[in-house]
C-alpha positions as CSV (number, residue, x, y, z in Angstrom):
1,X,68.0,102.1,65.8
2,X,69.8,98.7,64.8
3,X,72.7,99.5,62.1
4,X,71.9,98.5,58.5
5,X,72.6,94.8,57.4
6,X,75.0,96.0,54.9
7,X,77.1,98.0,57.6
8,X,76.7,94.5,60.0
9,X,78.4,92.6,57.0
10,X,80.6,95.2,56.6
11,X,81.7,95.4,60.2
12,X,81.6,91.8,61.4
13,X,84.2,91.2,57.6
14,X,86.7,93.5,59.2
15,X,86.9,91.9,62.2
16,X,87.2,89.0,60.9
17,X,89.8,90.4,58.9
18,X,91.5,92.0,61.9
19,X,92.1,88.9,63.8
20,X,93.3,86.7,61.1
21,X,95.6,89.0,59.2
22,X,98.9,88.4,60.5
23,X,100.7,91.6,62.3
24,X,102.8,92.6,59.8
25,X,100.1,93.1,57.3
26,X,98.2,95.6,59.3
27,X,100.5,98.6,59.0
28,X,98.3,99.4,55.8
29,X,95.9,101.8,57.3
30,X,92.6,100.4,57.4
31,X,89.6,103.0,56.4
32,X,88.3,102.1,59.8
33,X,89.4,100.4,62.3
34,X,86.8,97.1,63.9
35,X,87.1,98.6,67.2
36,X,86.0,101.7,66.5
37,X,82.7,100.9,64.9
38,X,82.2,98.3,67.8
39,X,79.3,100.0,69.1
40,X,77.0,100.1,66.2
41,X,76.8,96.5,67.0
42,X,74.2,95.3,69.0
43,X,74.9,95.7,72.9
44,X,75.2,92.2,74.0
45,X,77.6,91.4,71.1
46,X,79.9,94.6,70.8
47,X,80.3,95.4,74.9
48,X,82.0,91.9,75.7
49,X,84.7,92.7,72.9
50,X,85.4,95.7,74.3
51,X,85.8,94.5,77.7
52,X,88.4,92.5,76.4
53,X,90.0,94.8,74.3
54,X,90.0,97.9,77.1
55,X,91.3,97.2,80.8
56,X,90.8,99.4,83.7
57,X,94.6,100.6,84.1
58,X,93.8,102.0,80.2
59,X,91.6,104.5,81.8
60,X,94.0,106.0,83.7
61,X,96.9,108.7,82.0
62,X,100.2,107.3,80.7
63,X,103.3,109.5,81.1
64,X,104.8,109.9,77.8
65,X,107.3,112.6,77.7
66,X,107.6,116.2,78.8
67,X,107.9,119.2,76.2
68,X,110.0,122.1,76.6
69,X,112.2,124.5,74.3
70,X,115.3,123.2,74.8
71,X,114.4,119.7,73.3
72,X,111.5,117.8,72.1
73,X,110.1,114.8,73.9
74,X,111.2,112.0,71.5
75,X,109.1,110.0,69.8
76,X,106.3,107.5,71.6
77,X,103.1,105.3,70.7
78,X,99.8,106.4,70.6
79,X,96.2,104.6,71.2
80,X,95.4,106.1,67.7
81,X,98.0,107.7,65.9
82,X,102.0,105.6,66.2
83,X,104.3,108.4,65.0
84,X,104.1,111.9,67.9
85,X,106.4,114.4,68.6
86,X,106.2,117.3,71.1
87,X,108.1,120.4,71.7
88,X,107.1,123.9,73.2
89,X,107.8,127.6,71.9
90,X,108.2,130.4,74.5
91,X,106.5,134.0,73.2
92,X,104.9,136.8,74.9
93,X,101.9,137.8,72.8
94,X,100.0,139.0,75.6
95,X,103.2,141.6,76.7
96,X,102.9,139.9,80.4
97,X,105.7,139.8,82.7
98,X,106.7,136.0,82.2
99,X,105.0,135.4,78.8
100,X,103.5,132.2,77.5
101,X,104.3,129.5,75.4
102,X,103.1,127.6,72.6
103,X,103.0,123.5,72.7
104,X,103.3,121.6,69.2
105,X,102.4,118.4,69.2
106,X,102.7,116.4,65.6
107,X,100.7,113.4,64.7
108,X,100.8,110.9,62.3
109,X,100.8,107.0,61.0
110,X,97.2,106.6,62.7
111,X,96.3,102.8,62.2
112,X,92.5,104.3,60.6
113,X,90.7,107.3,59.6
114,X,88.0,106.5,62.6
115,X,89.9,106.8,65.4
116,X,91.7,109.9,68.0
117,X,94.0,110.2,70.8
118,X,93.1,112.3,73.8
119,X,95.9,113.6,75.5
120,X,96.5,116.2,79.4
121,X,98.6,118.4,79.7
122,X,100.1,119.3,83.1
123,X,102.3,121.6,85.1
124,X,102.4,122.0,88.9
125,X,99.6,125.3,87.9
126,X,97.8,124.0,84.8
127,X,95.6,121.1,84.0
128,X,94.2,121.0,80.5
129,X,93.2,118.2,77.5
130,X,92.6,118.0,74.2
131,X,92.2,115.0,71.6
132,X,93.5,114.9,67.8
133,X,91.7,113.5,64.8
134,X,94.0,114.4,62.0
135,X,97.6,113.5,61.1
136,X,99.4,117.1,61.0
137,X,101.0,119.2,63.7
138,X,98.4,120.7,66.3
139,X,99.1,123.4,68.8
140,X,97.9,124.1,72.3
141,X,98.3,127.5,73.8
142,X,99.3,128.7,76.8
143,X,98.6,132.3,76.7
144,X,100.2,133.4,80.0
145,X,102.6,132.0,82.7
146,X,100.9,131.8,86.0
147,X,104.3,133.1,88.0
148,X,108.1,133.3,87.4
149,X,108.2,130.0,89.0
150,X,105.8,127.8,86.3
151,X,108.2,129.6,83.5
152,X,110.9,128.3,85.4
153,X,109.4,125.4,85.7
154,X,108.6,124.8,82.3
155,X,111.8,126.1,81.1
156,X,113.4,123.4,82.6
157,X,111.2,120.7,83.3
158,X,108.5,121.3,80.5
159,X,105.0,120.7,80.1
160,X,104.1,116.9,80.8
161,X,102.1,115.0,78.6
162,X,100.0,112.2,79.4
163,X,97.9,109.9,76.9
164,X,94.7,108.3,77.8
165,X,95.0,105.2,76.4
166,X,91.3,103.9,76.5
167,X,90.5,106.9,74.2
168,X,87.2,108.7,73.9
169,X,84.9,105.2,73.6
170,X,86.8,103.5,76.2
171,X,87.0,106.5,79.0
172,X,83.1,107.2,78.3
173,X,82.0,103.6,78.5
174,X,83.7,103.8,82.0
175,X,81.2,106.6,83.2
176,X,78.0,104.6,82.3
177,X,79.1,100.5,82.5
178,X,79.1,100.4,86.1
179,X,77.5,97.1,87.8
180,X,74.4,96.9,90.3
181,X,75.3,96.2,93.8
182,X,73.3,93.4,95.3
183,X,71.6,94.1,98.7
184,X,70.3,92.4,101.4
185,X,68.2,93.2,104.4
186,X,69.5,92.7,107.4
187,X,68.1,93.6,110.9
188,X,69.6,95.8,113.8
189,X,68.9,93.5,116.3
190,X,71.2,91.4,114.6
191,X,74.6,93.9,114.8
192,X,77.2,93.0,117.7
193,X,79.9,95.2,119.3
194,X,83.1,94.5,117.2
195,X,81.2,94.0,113.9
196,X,82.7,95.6,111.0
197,X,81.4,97.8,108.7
198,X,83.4,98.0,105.4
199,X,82.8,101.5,102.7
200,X,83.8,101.4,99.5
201,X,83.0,105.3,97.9
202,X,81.8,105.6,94.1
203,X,81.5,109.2,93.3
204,X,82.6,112.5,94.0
205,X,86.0,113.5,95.3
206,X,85.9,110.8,97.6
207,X,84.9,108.3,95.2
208,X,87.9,108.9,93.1
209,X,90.3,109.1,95.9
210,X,89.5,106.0,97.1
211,X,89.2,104.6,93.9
212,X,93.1,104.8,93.3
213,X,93.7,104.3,96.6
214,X,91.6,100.6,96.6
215,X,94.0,100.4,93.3
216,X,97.2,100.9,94.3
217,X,97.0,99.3,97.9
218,X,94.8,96.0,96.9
219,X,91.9,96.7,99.0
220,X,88.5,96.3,98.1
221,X,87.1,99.4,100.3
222,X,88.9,102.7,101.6
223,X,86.6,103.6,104.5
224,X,85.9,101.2,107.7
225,X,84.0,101.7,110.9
226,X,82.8,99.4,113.8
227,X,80.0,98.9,115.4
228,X,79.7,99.0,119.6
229,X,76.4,98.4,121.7
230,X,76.4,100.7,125.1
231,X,75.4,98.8,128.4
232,X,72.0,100.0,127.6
233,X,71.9,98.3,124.1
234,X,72.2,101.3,122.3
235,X,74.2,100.8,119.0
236,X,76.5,103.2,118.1
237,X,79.4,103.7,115.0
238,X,83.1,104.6,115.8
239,X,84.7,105.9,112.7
240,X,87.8,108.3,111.6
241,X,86.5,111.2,109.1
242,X,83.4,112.5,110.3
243,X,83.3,116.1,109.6
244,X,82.2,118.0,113.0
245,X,80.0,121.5,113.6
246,X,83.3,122.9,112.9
247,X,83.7,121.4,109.2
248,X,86.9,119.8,110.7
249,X,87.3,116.0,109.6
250,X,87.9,114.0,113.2
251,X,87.2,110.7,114.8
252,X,83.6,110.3,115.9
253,X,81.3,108.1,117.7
254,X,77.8,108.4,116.8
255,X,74.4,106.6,117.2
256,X,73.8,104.3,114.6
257,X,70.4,106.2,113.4
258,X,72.5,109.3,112.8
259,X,75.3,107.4,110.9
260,X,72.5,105.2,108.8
261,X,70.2,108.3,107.8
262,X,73.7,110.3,106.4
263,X,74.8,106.9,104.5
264,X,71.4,106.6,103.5
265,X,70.1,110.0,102.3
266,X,72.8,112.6,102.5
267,X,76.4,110.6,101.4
268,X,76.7,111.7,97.6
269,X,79.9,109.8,97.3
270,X,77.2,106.9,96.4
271,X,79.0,104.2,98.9
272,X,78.7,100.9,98.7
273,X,78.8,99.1,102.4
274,X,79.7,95.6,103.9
275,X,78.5,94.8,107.0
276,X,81.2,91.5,108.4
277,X,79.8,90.1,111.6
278,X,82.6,88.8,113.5
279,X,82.9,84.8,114.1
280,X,81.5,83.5,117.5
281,X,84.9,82.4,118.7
282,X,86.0,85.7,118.3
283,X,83.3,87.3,118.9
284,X,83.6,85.5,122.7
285,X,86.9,87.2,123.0
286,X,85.8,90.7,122.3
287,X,86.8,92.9,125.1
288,X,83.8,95.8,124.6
289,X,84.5,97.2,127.9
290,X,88.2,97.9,126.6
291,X,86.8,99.1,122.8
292,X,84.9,101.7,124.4
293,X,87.4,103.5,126.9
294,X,89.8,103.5,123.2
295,X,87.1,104.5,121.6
296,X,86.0,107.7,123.8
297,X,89.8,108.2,124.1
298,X,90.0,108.9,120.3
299,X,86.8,110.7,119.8
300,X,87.0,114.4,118.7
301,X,90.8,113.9,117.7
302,X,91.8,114.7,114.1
303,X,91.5,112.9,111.0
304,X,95.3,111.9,110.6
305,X,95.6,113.2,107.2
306,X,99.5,112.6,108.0
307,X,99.4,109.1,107.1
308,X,96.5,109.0,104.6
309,X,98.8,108.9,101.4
310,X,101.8,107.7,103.2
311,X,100.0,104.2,104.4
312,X,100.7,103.8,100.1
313,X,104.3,106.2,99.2
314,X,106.7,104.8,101.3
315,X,109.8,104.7,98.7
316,X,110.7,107.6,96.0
317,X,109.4,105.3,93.2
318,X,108.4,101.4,94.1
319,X,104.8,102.3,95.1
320,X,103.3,102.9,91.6
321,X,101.8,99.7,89.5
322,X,102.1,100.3,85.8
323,X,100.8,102.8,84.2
324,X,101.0,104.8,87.6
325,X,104.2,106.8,88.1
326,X,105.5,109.6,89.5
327,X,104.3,111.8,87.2
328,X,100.9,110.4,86.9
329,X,101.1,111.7,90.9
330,X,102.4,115.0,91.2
331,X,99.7,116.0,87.9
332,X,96.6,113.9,90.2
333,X,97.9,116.1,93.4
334,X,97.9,119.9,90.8
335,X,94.2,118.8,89.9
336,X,93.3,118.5,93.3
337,X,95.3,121.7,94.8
338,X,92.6,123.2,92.4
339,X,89.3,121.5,93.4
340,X,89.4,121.2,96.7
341,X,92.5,123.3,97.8
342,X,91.9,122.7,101.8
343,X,92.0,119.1,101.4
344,X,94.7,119.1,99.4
345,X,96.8,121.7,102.1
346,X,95.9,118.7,104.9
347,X,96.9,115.8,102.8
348,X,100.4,117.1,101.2
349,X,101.0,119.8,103.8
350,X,100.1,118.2,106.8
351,X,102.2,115.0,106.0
352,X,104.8,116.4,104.8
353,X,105.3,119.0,107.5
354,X,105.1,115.7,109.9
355,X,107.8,114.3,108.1
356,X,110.1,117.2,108.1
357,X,109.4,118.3,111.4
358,X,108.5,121.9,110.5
359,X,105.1,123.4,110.9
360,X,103.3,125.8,108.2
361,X,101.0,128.2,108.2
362,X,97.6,128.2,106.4
């Protein structure tokens, strides 16, 4: 249903309002704020302004302090409210043998009475969010400590605290405002050895994986495989990843009607895939003879989780754009220890095990 003419007026007023009034006037709180009534406009007018207003770094979590008992985090900025203050309070309600702790977190000076922050909280064992409406000071429990070493943890490091800048509006309009893809048919006939096939992953784990990773690194696709024709004509995919009868992730050659039907039917990552022919000139110079003895050389040989995160972290803290940090990291890498715990043992593990030349057990 279209919003009422008088709530139009109303709205397109204060956004006039808004953007004329010069900064220093706006630290009167407003009883709403433009943005935040935005989408009772009508699609084609209100999803343009927020484009503009919302980019796609505001999606992800900003670092803004860490709370513990032996000091607050300081003051910082919110999307919503500009005043906040954190600090946490150690107890043992439950009797347990490390206790838990209570988090305050105090709000105030929101810029209107319509808007919210939404905020994680992290700790190498916890994951958790909540968002804040009103100006006053709001708690978050932690009922129990997972093991002496998160209370040490917290004790000394405290909980982290991230803000999601983009808000409740912003991070849902991210899950539903996604673009078509364009397609186009193409015929088999028409694929060469040495053509390149190009995956870029929209859902799932996988999805967001590769969704920072494209970030971070500047790539416009995280997976890649090539094609190869056999001296029979048969065309076949060579590609790193392919999980075997064994549910082991490992290089792979297959025929490209198995590779096609998965992509096709089974992939629930939802990928999106390039097909780059290679030029004729090059394409002249292509050595398949020499492609397919490295090819069968590598096939059945593991993933190489080793140097999956390490192709981006090369330096202790030069690798992150803004808002990305360190932080931002080591909270992304506890969320994933708890989704998909054997992945996460052959990224971290595996690599850093490499590194240090020691070997663990799993």
């Amino acid at each position: 249903m279209e919003p009422s003419f008088s709530l139009k007026t109303l709205l397109t007023i204060s956004l006039f309002l808004f953007f004329i009034t010069p900064q220093s006037s706006l630290a009167l709180k407003l009883p709403f704020h433009p943005q935040d009534l935005l989408p009772l406009l009508p699609r084609q007018v209100s999803w343009p302004i927020l484009n503009r207003l919302n980019g796609a770094v505001d999606l992800l979590p900003t670092f803004v302090g860490a709370a513990s008992a032996s000091n607050d985090t300081g003051d910082w900025k919110g999307a919503c409210f500009y005043e906040n203050r954190a600090w946490m309070e150690f107890h043992n309600k439950t009797g347990s043998e490390f206790g838990g702790g209570t988090l305050h977190l105090k709000v105030s000076e929101a810029h209107s009475w319509t808007c919210m922050d939404i905020y994680v909280f992290a700790t190498p064992y916890h994951v958790t969010w909540d968002y804040y409406l009103l100006s006053r000071e709001h708690t978050l429990e932690f009922k129990e400590w997972e093991s002496k070493a998160e209370y040490e943890y917290v004790k000394n490091r405290g909980v982290s605290i991230f803000l999601m800048h983009a808000g409740m509006l912003g991070t849902l309009q991210a899950l539903w405002d996604r673009p078509q893809p364009w397609a186009t048919n193409i015929s088999v006939d028409d694929i060469h050895s040495g053509d390149f096939l190009v995956l870029s992953k929209i859902r799932g784990r996988w999805g967001g994986f590769e969704t920072l990773e494209k970030w971070v690194s500047g790539a416009y696709a995280g997976h890649s495989a090539v094609c190869l024709r056999d001296s029979e004509g048969k065309l076949w995919v060579g590609e790193s990843g392919n999980e075997n009868e064994q549910g082991e992730d490992v290089i792979a050659v297959l025929p490209w009607d198995e590779w096609w039907e998965y992509e096709l039917n089974k992939d629930n990552s939802n990928p999106h895939i390039a097909l780059l022919p290679l030029h004729p000139d090059v394409r002249a110079k292509f050595n398949e003879t020499a492609a397919w003895e490295y090819a069968l050389s590598m096939n059945g040989r593991p993933y190489g989780y080793h140097n999956l995160i390490f192709s981006w972290i090369d330096t202790l803290d030069g690798n992150y754009p803004p808002p990305l940090d360190a932080h931002v990291v080591a909270s992304f890498m506890t969320v994933w220890n708890h989704i998909q715990p054997e992945y996460a043992a052959n990224m971290w593990n595996e690599a850093l095990n490499k590194r240090l030349g020691t070997q663990v057990s799993l």
